[in-house]
C-alpha positions in Angstrom: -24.5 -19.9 26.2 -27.9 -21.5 25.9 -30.4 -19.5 24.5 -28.6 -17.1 22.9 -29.3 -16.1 19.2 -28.3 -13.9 16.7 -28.7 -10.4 17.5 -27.8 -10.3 21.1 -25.3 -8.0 22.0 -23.0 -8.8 25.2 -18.8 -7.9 26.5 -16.7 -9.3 28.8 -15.7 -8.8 32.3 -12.4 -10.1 33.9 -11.5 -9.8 37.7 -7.7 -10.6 39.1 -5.1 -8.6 40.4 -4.5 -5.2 39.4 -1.0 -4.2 39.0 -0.1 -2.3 36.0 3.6 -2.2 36.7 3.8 -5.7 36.3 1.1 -5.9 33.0 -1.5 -6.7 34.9 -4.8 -4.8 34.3 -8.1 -7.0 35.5 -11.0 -4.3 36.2 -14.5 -5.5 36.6 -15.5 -2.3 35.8 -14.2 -2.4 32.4 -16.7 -3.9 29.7 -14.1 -5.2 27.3 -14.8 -6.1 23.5 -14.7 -10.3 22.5 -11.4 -10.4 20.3 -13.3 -12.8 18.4 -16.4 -10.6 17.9 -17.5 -10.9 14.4 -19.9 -7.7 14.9 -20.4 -5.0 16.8 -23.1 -2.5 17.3 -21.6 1.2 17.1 -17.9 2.3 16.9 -15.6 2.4 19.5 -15.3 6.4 20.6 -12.4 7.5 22.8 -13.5 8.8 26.3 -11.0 9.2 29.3 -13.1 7.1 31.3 -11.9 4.5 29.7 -8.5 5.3 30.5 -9.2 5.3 34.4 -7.6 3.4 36.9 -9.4 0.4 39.2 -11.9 1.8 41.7 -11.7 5.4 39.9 -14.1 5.3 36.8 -16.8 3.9 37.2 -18.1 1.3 34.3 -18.0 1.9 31.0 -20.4 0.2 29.9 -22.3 3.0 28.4 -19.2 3.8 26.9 -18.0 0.7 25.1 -19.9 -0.9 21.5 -20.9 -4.3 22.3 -20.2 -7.5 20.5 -23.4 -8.5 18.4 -23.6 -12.4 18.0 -23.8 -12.8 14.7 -25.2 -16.1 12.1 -22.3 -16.2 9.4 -23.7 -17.4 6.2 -22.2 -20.4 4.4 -18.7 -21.0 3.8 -17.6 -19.7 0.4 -16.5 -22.4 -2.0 -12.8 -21.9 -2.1 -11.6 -20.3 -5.2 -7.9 -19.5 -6.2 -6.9 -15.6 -5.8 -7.6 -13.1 -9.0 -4.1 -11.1 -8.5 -1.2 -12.3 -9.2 2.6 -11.1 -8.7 3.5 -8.2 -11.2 -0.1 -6.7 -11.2 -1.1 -3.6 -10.2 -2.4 -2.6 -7.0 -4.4 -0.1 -6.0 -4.4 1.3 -2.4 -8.0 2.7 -1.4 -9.3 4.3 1.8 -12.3 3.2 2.3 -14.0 6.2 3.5 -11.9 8.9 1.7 -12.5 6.8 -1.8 -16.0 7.5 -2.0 -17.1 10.3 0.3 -17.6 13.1 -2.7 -18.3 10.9 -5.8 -20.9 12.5 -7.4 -22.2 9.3 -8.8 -22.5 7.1 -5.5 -25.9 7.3 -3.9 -25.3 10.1 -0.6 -26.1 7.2 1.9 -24.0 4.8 0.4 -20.6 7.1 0.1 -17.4 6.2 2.2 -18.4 2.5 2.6 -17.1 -0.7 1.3 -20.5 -1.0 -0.7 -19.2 1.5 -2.5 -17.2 0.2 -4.4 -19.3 -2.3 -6.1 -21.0 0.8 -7.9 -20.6 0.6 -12.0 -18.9 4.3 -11.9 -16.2 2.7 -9.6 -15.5 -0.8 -11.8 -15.4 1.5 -14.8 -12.7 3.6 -13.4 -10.4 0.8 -11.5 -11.0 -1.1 -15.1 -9.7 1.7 -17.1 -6.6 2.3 -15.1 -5.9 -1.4 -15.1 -6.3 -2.4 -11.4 -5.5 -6.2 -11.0 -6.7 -5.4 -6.6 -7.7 -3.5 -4.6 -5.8 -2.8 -1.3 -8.6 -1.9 1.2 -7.2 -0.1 4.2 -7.7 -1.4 7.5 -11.5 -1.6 8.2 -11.6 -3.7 11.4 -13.2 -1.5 14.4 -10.6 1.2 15.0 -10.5 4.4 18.2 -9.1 7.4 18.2 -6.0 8.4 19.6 -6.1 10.2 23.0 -4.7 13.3 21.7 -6.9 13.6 19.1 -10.2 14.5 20.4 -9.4 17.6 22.2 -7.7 18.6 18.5 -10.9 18.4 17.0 -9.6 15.6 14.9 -10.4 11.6 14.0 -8.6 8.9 12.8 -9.4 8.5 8.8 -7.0 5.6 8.0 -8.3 3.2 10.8 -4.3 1.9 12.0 -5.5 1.6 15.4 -7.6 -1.4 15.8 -9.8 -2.5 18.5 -11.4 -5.8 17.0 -9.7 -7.7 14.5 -12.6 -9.7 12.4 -15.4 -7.0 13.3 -15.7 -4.3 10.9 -15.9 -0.7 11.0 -19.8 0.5 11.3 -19.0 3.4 9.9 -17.4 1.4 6.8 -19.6 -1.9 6.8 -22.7 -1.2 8.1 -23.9 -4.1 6.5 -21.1 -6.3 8.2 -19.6 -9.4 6.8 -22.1 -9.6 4.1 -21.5 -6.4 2.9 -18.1 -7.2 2.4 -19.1 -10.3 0.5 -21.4 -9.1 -1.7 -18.6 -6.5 -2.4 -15.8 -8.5 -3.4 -18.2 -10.7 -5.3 -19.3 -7.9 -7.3 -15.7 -7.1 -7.9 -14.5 -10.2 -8.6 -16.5 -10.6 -10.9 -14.8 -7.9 -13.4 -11.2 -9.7 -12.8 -10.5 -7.4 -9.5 -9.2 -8.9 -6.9 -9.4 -7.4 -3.1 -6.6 -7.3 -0.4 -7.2 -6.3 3.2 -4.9 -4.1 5.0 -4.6 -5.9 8.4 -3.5 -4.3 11.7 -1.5 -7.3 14.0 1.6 -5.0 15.0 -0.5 -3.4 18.0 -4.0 -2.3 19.0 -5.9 1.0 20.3 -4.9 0.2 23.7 -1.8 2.6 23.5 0.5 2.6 25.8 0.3 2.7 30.3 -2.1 5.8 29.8 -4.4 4.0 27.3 -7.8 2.9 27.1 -8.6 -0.8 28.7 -10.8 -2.2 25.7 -9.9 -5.6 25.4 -7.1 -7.4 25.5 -5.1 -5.5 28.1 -8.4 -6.3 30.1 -8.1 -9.8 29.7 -4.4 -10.5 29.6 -2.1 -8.2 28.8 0.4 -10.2 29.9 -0.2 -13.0 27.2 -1.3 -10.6 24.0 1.6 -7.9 25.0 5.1 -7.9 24.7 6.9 -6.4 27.8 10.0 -5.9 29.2 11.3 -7.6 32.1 10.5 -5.4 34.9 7.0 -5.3 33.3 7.0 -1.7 30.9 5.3 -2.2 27.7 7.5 -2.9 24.8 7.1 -0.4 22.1 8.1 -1.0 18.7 5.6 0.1 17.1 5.7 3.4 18.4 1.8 3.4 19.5 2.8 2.4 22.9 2.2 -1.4 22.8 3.1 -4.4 20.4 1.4 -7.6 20.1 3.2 -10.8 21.5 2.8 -12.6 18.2 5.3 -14.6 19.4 3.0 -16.7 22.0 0.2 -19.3 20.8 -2.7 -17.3 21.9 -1.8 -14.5 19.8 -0.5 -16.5 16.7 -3.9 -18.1 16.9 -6.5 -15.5 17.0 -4.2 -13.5 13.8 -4.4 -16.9 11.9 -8.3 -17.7 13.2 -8.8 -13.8 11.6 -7.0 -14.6 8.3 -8.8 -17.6 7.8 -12.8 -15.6 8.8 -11.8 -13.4 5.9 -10.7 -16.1 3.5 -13.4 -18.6 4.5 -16.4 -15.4 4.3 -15.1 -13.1 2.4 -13.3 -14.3 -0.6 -10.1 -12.0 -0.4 -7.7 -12.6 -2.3 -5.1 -11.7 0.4 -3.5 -9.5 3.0 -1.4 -6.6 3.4 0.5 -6.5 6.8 0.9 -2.9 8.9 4.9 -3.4 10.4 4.7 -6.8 9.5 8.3 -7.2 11.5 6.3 -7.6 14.7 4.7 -10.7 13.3 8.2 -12.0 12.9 9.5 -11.0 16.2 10.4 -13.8 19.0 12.7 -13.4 22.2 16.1 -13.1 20.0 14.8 -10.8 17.3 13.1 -11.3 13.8 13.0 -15.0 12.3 11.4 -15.2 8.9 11.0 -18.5 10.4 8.6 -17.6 13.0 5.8 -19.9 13.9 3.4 -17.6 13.0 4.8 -16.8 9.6 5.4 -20.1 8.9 1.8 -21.4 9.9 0.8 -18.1 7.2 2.6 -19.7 4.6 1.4 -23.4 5.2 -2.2 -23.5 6.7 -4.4 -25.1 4.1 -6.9 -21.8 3.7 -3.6 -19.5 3.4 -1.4 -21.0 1.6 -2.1 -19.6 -1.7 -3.3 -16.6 -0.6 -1.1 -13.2 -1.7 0.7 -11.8 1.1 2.5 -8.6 1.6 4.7 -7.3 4.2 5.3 -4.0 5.0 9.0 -5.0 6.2 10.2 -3.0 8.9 8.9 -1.4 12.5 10.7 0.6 15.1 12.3 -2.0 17.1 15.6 -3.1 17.2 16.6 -4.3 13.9 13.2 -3.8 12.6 14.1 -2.5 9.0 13.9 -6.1 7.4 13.5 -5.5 3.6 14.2 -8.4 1.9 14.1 -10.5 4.7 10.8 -12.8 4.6 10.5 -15.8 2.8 8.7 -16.4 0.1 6.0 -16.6 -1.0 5.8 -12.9 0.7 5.8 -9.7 -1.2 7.2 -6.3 -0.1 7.2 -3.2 0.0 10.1 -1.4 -1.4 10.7 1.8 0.0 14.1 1.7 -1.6 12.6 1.4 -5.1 10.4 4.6 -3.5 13.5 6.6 -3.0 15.7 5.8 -5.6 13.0 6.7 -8.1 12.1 10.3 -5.8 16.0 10.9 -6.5 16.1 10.1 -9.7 13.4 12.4 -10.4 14.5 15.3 -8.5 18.5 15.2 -9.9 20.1 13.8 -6.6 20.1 10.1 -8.3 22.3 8.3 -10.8 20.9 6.2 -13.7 22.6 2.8 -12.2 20.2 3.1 -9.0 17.5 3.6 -11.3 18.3 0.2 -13.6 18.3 -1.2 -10.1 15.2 -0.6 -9.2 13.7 -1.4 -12.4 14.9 -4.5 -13.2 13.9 -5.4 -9.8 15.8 -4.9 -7.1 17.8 -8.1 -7.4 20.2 -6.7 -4.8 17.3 -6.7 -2.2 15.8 -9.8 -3.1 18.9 -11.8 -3.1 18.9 -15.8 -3.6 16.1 -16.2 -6.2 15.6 -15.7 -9.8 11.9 -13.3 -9.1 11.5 -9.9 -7.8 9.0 -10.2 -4.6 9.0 -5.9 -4.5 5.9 -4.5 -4.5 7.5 -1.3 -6.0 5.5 2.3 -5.1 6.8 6.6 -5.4 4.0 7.4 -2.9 1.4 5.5 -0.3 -1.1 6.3 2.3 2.1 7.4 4.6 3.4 10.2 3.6 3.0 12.6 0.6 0.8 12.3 -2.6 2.5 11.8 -6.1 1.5 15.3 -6.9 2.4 16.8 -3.5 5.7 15.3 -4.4 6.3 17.8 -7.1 4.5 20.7 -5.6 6.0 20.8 -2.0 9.7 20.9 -1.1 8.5 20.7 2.7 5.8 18.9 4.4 2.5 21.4 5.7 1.5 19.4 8.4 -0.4 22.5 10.8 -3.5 21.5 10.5 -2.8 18.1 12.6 -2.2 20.0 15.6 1.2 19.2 16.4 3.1 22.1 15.1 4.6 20.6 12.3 7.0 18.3 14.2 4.9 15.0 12.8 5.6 13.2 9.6 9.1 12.9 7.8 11.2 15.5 7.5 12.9 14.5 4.4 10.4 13.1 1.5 13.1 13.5 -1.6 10.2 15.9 -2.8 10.8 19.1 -5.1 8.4 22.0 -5.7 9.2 23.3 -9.3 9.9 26.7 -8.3 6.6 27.5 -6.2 6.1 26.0 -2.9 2.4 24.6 -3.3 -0.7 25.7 -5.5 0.1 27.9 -8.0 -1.9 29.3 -11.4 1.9 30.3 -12.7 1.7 28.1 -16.6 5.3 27.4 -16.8 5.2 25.6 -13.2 2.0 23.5 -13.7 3.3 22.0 -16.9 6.6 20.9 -15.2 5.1 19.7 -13.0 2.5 17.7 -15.4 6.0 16.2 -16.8 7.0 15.2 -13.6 4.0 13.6 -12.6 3.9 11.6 -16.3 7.4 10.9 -16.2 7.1 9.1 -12.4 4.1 7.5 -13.6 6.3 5.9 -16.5 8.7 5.1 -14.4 6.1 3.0 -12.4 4.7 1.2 -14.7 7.9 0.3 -16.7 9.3 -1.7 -13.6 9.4 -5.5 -12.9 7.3 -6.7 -10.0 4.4 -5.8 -8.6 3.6 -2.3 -8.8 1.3 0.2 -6.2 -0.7 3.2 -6.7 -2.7 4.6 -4.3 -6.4 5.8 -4.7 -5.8 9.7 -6.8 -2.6 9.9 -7.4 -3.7 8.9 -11.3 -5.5 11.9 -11.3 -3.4 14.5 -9.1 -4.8 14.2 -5.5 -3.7 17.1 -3.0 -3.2 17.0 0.6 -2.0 20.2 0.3 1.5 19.3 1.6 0.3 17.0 4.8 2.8 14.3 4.5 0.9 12.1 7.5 -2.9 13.0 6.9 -3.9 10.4 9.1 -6.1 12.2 11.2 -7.6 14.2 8.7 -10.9 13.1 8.4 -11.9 15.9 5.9 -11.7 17.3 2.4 -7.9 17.0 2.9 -7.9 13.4 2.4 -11.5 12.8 0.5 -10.9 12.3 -3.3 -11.8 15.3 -5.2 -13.9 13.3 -8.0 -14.7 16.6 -9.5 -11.3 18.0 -10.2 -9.8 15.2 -11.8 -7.1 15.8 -14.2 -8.0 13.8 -16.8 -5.4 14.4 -19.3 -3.4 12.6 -16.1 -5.7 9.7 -15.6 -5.9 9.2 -19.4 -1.9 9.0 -19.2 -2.4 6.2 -16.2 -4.8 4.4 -18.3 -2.3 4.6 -21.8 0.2 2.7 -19.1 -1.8 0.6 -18.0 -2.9 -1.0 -21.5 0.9 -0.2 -22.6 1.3 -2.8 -19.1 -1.3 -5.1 -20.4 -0.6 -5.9 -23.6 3.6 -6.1 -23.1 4.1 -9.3 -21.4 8.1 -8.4 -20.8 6.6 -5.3 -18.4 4.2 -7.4 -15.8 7.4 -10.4 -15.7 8.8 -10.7 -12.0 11.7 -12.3 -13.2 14.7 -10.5 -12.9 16.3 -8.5 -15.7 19.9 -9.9 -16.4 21.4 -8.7 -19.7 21.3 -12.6 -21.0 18.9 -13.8 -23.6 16.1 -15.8 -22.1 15.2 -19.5 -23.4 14.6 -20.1 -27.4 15.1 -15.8 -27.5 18.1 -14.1 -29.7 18.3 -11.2 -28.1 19.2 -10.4 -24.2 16.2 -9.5 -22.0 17.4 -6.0 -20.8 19.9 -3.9 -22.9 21.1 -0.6 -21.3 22.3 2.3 -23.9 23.1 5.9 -23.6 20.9 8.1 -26.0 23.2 8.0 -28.4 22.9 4.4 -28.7 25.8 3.3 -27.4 25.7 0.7 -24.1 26.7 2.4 -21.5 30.1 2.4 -20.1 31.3 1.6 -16.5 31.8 5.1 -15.5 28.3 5.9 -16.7 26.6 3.6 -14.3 28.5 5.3 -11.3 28.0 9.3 -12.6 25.2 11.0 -10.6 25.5 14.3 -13.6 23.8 11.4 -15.9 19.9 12.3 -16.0 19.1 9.9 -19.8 18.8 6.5 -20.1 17.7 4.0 -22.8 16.3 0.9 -21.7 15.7 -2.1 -24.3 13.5 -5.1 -23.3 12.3 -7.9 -25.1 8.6 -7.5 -25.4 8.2 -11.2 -24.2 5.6 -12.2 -26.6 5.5 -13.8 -30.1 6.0 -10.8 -32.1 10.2 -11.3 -31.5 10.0 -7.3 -31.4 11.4 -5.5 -28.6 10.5 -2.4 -26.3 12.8 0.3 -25.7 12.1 3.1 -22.8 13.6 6.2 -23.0 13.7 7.9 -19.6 15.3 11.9 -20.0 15.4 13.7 -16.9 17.1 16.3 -18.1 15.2 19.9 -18.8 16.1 20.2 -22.0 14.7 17.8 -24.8 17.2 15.2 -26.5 17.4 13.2 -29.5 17.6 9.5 -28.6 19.1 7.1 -30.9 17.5 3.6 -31.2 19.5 0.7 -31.9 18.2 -1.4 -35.3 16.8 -5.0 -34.9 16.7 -7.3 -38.5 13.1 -7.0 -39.4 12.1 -4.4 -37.5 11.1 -0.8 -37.7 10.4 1.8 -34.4 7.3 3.2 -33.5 6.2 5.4 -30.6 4.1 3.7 -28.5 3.2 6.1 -25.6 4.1 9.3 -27.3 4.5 12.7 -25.1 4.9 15.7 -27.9 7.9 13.1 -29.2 8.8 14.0 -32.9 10.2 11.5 -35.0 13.9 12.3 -36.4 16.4 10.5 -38.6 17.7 8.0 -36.4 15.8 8.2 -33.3 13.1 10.1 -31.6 13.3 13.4 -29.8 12.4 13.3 -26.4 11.4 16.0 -24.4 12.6 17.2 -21.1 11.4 15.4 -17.7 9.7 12.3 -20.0 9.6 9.0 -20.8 8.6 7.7 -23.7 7.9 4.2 -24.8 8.4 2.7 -28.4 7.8 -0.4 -29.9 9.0 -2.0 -33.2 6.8 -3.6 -35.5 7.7 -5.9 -38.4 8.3 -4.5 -41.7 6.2 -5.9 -44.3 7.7 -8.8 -46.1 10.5 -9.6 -43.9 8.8 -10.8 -40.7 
């Protein structure tokens, strides 16, 4: 428009028929919000005036933010991404992250500037971050329900803009963000935006008109044949990323980010839908193939969370490379492991892994994680059998009803000694666990140092102390555990690999790459693989490095503490490397119960 200059805020009006049963919902009256709006002025605040029907409501726009026109600064000269497969990432919400660090300036706490502060490098350094996973922070609105509760959204799945960012998050916009990630980069940590392209804030036939349904719903909405929304998402609606329009706004998004931003990549929310045409899922999909070929993509990292609600929605395993995934089956078997319902051959599985997921290649593309945003914290997994989900306002009926999660004894907080240190074991033991498997591995923000949601298993609208990190409580001996992994991680080459473990040596190597023993040193038999009473397991990787040495991790979930024997290498002697109250004894070391325990041989002097 001629004339117009940075800083002028406008929307959108469209007029047509009105006819909802059919997916048709032009309203004058409704000021929508520019899908390609790189800015907007406030956030977007549920009102039911916005959910009003033609010639009822009245206009709205004193309700609605506005789209800001907005000067982007230069293009950033294109740099190859930081992470890399078998890192480890780091899941952070945005506003929760920061909101009571003592060290961040008050004004500054709960934004993306944030995390550019020296006390926040210092601790993703020392845990051994490769990226950061930024939830979504695109311009999100409330569900309907949740106003009258009291409540807010805190994790932002329920966009209304798709390059604008959160005010509350950015209020320094796409600059902030830059600055951000540069500051990051910087100290070797990448950043990964959690994107939202599986449905919007529109909800379902009793939604909010905002934007696209105001525009054409029928083109950015997939719907049924006699004209009802499709839903499988199960927000009510589900973006038609099956039609050109829609493929290229996602992809015009992807590329704003790269081209402004610097991120090293994206995370996808129910990435099925992006997969979805008239016949089902196709990996093959035009828009997931343009992802994986359009020159400012390419090489970016992408992850899939690989399943929604529709029909045949769980697709694990099922995209292409060079996509990774998330593993929720690596999430269980671990849980079950853990809690005695589990064998030890799931749990090789899963750690030299998942090669029965991932068929048809030689590299694991599982992002491998025991707890995420969705559901409950690591140590919520050991402190609640059930989930304690009253404070969201639905009685208790939201959220899984079966998290493969085990209490100790107590259901929830307790001062009782005996609990709290089995359930410090736990905790140290899952950690292990993490950190000892191939791929890429995820922890979310505080689970390294023992984050409570008090049993909420789908805090999502709790915008509160609930879901805010507790900075001051930190368990450190926890956190100094993580940060032992994560150099442990580091500095073993054989424990970052993506290459699948196979029991054969690997090039120029004389000894196989995984070995599998019993604690008595023996390799373990057929029947052992298959017996669910079996809670101890050695496992014996070549370090992967020059030293010729090897690694063995000794995993006892067992309650009582066991003597593990340690096979001899030529050359070599054992030495703990991550010790947890583990006593050396002739033969082997003695392992306590609910632990792993890494050691490491070194050379003896003279003979190597």
């Amino acid at each position: 428009m001629p004339g117009l200059t940075a800083g002028a805020r406008y929307g959108f009006r469209a007029d047509g028929d009105y006819a909802p049963e059919r997916g048709l919902w032009f309203d004058p009256d409704k000021l929508l919000v520019d899908p390609y709006a790189l800015a907007i002025d406030r956030p977007c605040i549920y009102d039911p005036r916005l959910t009003a029907r033609r010639g009822e409501g009245g206009d709205t726009a004193p309700l609605m933010p506005k789209a800001v026109v907005t000067e982007l600064p230069a293009p950033l000269t294109p740099q190859p991404p930081l992470f890399r497969p078998g890192g480890l990432i780091y899941e952070v919400p945005v506003r929760a992250f920061t909101r009571l660090h003592p060290d961040i300036p008050e004004a500054q706490r709960g934004t993306i500037g944030a995390l550019a502060h020296p006390a926040i490098i210092e601790h993703l350094k020392k845990i051994g971050v490769s990226a950061v996973e930024l939830m979504p922070i695109t311009a999100w609105i409330d569900e309907r329900h949740l106003p009258p509760l009291g409540l807010t959204n805190a994790w932002g799945y329920n966009p209304v803009t798709f390059m604008a960012l959160d005010p509350r998050l950015a209020p320094g916009g796409i600059v902030e963000l830059r600055e951000t990630l540069a500051a990051l980069r910087a100290e070797g940590i990448g950043v990964i935006l959690d994107l939202v392209f599986n449905h919007t804030g529109e909800s379902d036939e009793l939604g909010p008109t905002l934007s696209l349904r105001g525009l054409d719903a029928r083109a950015y909405y997939r719907h049924e044949e006699d004209g009802r929304l499709v839903n499988d998402t199960g927000t009510g609606n589900t973006l038609a990323c099956d039609h050109p329009v829609v493929q290229e706004m996602i992809l015009d998004a992807l590329r704003h980010f790269v081209r402004y931003a610097g991120v090293d990549g994206f995370r996808f929310d129910l990435a099925t839908v992006l997969g979805r045409t008239a016949s089902g899922f196709d990996a093959n999909a035009p828009l997931l193939a343009a992802m994986r070929t359009d020159p400012d993509l390419a090489d970016r990292v992408m992850i899939a969370e690989p399943w929604d609600i529709g029909p045949g929605g769980y697709r694990l395993g099922g995209f292409r490379p060079p996509f990774l995934e998330w593993n929720d089956r690596y999430r269980d078997d671990i849980r079950r492991f853990w809690r005695s319902d589990g064998g030890v051959g799931a749990l090789a599985t899963r750690l030299a892994g998942s090669s029965d997921v991932f068929v048809g290649t030689t590299q694991t593309r599982s992002v491998n994680f025991i707890a995420a945003h969705d559901g409950m914290t690591l140590a919520d997994l050991v402190s609640y059998e059930c989930k304690h989900n009253g404070a969201n306002g639905e009685d208790n009926r939201d959220g899984h009803d079966e998290n493969l999660s085990w209490n100790n004894g107590v259901e929830g907080q307790t001062a009782d000694p005996e609990v709290t240190e089995r359930r410090a074991r736990d905790l140290r033991a899952l950690l292990s666990a993490l950190f000892a498997s191939r791929g890429t591995i995820m922890l979310t923000a505080g689970d390294e140092f023992g984050r409570t949601q008090r049993g909420n298993n789908n805090a999502y609208a709790q915008d509160n102390e609930i879901t805010w990190l507790d900075w001051s409580n930190r368990d450190l001996a926890l956190e100094e555990h993580v940060a032992a992994l994560a150099e442990l991680r580091i500095g073993v080459p054989a424990l970052s690999a993506i290459e699948f473990l196979t029991a054969r040596p690997l090039p120029d190597r004389d000894v196989p790459d995984v070995e599998w023993f019993s604690e008595a040193g023996t390799p373990l038999e057929a029947a052992d693989w298959e017996n669910p009473e079996r809670r101890r397991l050695t496992m014996l990787l070549d370090a992967g490095d020059d030293s010729g040495s090897r690694l063995a991790i000794l995993f006892n979930a067992d309650r009582r503490a066991t003597v593990f024997a340690l096979p001899s290498h030529s050359g070599f002697i054992w030495n703990a490397s991550l010790p947890v109250d583990t006593t050396a004894v002739e033969g082997g070391l003695l392992v306590p119960g609910r632990s792993v325990v890494f050691a490491r041989e070194s050379a003896v002097e003279g003979e190597r």
